[in-house]
LOGUGU-402632 format. One line per field, with one value per residue (C-alpha): residue number from 0; chain; x, y, z. Coordinates in steps of 0.02 Angstrom, whole numbers, plus 50000, padded with zeros to 5 digits. Layout:
N
resi = [NUM;...]
chain = [A;...]
x = [X;...]
y = [Y;...]
z = [Z;...]
END
This chain:
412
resi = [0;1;2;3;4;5;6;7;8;9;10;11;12;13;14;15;16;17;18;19;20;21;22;23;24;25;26;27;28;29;30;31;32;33;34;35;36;37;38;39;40;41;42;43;44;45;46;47;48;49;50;51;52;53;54;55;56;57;58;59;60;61;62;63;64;65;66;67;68;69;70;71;72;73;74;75;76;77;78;79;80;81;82;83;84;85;86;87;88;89;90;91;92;93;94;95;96;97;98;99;100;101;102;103;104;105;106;107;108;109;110;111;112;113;114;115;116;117;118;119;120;121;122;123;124;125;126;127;128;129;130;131;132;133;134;135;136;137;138;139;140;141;142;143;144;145;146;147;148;149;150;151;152;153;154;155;156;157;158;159;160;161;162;163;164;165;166;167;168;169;170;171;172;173;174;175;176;177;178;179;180;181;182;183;184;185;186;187;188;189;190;191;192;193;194;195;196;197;198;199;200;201;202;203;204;205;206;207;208;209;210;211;212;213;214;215;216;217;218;219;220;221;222;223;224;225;226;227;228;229;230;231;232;233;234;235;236;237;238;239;240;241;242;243;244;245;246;247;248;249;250;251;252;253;254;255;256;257;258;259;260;261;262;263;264;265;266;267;268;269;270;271;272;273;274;275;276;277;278;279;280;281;282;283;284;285;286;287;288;289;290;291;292;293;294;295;296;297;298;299;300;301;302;303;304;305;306;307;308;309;310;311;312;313;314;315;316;317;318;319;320;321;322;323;324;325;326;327;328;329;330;331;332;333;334;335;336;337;338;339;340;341;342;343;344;345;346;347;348;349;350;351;352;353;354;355;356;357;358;359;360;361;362;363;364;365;366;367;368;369;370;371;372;373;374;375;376;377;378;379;380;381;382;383;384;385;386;387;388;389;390;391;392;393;394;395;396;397;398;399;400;401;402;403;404;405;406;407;408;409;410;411]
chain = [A;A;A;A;A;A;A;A;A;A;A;A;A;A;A;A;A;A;A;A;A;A;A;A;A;A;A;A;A;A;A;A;A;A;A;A;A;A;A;A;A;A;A;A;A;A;A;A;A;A;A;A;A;A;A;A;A;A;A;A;A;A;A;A;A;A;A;A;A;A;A;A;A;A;A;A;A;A;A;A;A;A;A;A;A;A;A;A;A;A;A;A;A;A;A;A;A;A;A;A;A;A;A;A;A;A;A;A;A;A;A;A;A;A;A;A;A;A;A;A;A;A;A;A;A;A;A;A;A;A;A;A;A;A;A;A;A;A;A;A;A;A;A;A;A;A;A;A;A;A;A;A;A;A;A;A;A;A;A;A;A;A;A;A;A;A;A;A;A;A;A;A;A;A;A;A;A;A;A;A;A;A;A;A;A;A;A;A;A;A;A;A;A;A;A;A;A;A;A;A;A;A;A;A;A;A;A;A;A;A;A;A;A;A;A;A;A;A;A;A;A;A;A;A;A;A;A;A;A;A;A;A;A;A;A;A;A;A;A;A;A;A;A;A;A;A;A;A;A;A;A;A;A;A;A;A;A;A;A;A;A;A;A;A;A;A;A;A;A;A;A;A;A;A;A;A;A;A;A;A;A;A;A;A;A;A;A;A;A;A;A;A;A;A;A;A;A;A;A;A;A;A;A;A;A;A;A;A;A;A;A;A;A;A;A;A;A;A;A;A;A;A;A;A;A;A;A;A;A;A;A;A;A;A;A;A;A;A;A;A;A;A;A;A;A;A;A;A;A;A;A;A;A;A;A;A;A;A;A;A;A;A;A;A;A;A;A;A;A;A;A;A;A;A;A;A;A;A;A;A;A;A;A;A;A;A;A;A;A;A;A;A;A;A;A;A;A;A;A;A;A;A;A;A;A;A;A;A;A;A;A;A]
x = [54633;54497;54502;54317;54175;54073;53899;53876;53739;53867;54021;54137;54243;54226;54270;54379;54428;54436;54525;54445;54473;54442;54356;54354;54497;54666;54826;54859;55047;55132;55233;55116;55176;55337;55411;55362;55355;55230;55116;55098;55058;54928;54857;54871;54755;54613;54648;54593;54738;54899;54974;55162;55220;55284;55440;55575;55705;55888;55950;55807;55878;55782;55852;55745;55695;55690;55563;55454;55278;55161;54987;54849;54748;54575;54504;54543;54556;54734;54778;54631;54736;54926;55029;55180;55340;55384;55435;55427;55506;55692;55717;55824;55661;55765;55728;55553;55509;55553;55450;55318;55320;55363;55187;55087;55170;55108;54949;54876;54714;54765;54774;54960;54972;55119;55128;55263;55350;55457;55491;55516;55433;55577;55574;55383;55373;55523;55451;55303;55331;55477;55320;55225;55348;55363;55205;55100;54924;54887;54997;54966;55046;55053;55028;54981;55114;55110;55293;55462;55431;55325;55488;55570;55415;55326;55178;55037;55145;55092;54932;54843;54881;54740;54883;55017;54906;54850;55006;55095;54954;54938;55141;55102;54936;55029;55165;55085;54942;54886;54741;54828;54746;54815;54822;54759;54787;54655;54750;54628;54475;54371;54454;54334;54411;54566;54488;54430;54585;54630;54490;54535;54724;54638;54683;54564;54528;54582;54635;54580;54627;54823;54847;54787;54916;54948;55040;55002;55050;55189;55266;55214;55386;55522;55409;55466;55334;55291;55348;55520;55671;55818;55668;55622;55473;55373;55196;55164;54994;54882;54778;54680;54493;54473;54509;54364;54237;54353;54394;54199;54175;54284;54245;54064;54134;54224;54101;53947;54020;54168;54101;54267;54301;54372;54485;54412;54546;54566;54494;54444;54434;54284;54160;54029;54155;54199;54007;54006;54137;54063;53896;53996;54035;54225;54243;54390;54446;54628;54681;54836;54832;54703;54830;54966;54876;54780;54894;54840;54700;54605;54519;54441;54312;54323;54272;54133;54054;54030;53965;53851;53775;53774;53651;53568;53509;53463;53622;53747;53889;53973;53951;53769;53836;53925;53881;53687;53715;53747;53572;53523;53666;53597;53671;53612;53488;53412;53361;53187;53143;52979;53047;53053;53112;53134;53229;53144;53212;53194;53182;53203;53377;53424;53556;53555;53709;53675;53773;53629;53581;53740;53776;53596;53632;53794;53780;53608;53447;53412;53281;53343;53317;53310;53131;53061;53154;53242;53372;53498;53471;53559;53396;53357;53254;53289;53149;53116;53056;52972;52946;53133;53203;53232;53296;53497;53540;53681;53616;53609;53788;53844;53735;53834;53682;53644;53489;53424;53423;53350;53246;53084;52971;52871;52692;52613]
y = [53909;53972;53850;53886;53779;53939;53926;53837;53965;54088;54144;54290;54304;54504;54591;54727;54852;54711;54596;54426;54427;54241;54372;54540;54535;54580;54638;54815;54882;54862;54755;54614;54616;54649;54487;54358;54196;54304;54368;54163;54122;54269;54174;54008;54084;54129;54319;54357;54469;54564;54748;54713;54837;54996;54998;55113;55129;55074;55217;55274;55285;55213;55237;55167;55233;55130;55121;55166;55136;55171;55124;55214;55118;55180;55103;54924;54908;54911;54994;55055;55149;55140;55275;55234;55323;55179;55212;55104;54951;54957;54774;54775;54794;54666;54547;54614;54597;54407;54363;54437;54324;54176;54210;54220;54064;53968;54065;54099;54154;54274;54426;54536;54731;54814;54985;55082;55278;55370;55563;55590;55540;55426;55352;55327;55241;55158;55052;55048;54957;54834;54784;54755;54637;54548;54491;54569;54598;54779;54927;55029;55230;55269;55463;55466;55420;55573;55544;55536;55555;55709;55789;55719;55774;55624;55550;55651;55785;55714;55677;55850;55935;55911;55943;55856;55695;55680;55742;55569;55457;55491;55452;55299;55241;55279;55178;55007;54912;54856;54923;55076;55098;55286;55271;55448;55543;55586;55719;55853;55961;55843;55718;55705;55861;55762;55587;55667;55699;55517;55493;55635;55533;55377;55272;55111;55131;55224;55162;55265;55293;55308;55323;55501;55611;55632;55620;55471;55577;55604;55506;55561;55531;55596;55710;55654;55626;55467;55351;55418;55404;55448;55561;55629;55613;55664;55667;55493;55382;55346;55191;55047;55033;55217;55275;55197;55326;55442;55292;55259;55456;55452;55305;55367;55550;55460;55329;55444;55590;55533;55369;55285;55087;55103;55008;55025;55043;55098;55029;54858;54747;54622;54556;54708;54839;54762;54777;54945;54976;54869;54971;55151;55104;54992;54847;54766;54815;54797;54761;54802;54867;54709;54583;54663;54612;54454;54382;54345;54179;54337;54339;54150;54259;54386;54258;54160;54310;54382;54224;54196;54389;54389;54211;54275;54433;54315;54381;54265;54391;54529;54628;54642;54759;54894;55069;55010;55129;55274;55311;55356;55473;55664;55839;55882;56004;55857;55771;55772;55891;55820;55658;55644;55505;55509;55389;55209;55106;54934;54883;54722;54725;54897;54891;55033;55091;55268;55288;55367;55484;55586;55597;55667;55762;55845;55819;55825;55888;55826;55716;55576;55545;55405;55379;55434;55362;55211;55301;55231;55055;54974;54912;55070;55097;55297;55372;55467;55646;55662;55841;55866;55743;55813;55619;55666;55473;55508;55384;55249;55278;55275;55122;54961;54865;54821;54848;54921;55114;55156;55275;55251;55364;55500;55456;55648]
z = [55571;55689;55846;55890;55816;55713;55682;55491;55450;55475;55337;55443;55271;55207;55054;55096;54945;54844;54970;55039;55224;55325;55464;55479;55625;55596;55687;55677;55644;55800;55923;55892;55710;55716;55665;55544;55666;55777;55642;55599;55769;55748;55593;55671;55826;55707;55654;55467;55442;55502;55479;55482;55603;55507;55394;55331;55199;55271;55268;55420;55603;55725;55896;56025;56213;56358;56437;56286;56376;56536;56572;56651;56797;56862;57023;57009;56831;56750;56588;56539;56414;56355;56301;56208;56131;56036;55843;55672;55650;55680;55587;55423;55285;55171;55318;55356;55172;55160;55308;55199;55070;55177;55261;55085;55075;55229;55247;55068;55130;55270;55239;55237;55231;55254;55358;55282;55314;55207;55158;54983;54850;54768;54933;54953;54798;54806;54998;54890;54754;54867;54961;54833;54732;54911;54906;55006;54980;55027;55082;55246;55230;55403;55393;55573;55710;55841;55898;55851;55661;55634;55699;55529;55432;55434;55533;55596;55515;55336;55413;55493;55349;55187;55035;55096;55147;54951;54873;54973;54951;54764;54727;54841;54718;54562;54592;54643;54592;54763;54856;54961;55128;55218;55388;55487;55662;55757;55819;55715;55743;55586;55481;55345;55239;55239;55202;55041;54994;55025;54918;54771;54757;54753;54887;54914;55093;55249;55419;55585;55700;55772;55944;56005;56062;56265;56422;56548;56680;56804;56948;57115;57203;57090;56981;56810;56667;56602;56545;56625;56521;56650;56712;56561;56441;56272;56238;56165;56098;56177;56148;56215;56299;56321;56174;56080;56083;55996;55862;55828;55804;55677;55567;55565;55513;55369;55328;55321;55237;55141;55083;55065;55138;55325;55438;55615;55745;55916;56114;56035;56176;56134;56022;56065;56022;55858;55817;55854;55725;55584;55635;55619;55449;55465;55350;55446;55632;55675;55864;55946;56106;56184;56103;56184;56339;56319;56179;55982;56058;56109;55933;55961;56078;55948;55790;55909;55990;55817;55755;55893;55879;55687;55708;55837;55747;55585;55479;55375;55355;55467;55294;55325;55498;55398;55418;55491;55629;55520;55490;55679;55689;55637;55701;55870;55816;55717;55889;55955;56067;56082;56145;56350;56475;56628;56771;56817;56956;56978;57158;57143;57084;57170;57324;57401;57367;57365;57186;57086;57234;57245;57058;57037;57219;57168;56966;56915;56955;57131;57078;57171;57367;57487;57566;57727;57869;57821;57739;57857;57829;57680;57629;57559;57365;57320;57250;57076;57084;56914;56928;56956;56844;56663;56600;56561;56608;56711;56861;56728;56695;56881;56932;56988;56958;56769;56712;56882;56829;56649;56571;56521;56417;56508;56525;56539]
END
């Protein structure tokens, strides 16, 4: 039960290809969900609904690294993204399975989905229809995992290729009568050719995005790539904050062109973010990385910041969010060319940092300087060269200050 006292005017349960969620907040397939006791604790913190972390059939190894993850750290702020080398579940999926329906048990109204892997065809509708006799209340194909498995022929290797992603998801729908959500890797030029396919075999939804495919980077001292096994290392995912920009591109590809329910997934960290991927067009976002971090009592900001926003903006459900940012989103020879800004300071809030004036000095247009002869003192207001300025917003990025650089419309 959510902990936080939500707004009365204000219902976060969504439909979700056919599925009531409590909120639109739910555990994506991971460590997080890798156990029964901790996907309750998940439910008992307020999230809507879990993705049991991915299983196989017994007969699938799955021999684990050590260590199997390394974070990426920018100025002062830690793991601003994750990769990991990490693979599906290696529990016993008779085990697994009973945790399942020990949770629809306890927790009737949250929310289980099972991710599941296999290779053949016997196989993926064998998982399937285990999973669906154990209760749960929607099945997860992960198609989409960039390590480890695509070497076996499954993961992103089901997943960048069109034919084979609908020749898997269709033995998956035909075998169970459970919505069927396909899980995809962002690891391709566009995903929405293969989304139709998702679509043509009939799957209820899709889930995007895995963790995109990289390498952390290397240690300085020894020279081995990370995360170093014995001084060894593979191309892993990559996840968390920085990834989300690549997530929201492609649940508004899918959304807007494919027209098929979405699962939002990838750099949620807070409230805002989630709202970006109801407005790109997800129904439900899943969170992994972020609870990794913070721990499952993360979603009581999540369920009150959405609350507070959705009441703020006059809105009773987070289903009145989905897909309203589509609409502003056009192909860039769409955009205005009539439409000009250019950059506004406010010198009020401005502290001289200098920030603006050497990313416009050595990245922009030079339309920035520091006035007359004060340019010394730390009480110094740079000043806007209007003829020089061509409004690209770049000193609006780089500003410390909030709300102190912006662009305003051009008045000539």
């Amino acid at each position: 039960m959510v902990r936080v006292d939500l707004k009365k005017k204000v219902d976060l349960s969504v439909k979700f290809c056919g599925v009531r969620f409590p909120n639109p907040f739910v555990l994506a397939a991971a460590p997080p969900t890798d156990k029964g006791e901790m996907i309750a604790r998940g439910f008992e913190a307020g999230w809507g609904g879990a993705v049991v972390k991915t299983l196989g059939l017994e007969h699938v190894e799955v021999n684990l690294v050590s260590p199997m993850m390394a974070g990426l750290s920018y100025e002062d702020k830690n793991l601003i993204g994750l990769e990991n080398i990490d693979l599906i579940s290696d529990r016993d999926i008779n085990e697994a399975l009973a945790e399942v329906g020990d949770l629809k048990r306890d927790y009737p109204d949250n929310v289980v989905i099972v991710s599941m892997m296999a290779a053949t065809e016997a196989e993926w509708q064998e998982i399937a229809r285990r999973v669906q006799d154990a209760g749960a209340d929607m099945i997860e194909c992960s198609f989409s995992c960039p390590h480890g498995m695509p070497e076996r022929g499954m993961g992103s290797a089901v997943g960048q290729d069109a034919d084979l992603t609908f020749e898997r998801a269709k033995w998956v729908v035909d075998a169970v009568d459970i919505p069927v959500l396909i899980k995809l890797t962002p690891n391709v030029a566009d995903m929405r050719p293969i989304a139709a396919r998702v679509k043509e075999a009939g799957a209820a939804g899709i889930t995007c995005i895995n963790t995109v495919k990289g390498l952390i980077g290397f240690d300085l001292d020894t020279f081995a790539p990370l995360p170093s096994v014995n001084e060894q290392s593979t191309a892993g995912g990559y996840s968390g904050p920085a990834i989300k920009p690549i997530a929201l591109r492609f649940v508004a590809d899918v959304a807007k062109d494919v027209q098929i329910p979405v699962a939002g997934v990838g750099g949620v960290v807070t409230w805002k973010d989630a709202v970006e991927f109801l407005l790109a067009g997800a129904g439900i976002v899943q969170v992994c990385t972020t609870v990794m971090r913070y721990g499952y009592d993360i979603v009581e900001e999540l369920n009150e910041g959405l609350a507070l926003y959705l009441e703020d903006k006059g809105l009773t459900s987070p289903m009145e969010l989905v897909g309203k940012g589509l609409v502003g989103l056009v192909s860039h020879e769409a955009l205005s060319r009539e439409y000009k800004v250019v950059s506004a300071i406010d010198e009020d809030l401005c502290i001289g940092c200098g920030a603006c004036v050497i990313a416009c000095r050595d990245g922009g247009h030079q339309a920035l300087e520091f006035r007359g002869e004060d340019a010394g003192e730390l009480a110094r207001v740079p000043e806007v060269d209007d003829e020089k300025c061509i409004g690209c917003g770049f000193c609006v990025s780089v500003c410390p200050v909030n709300g102190c650089m912006s662009m305003a419309p051009r008045e000539d």
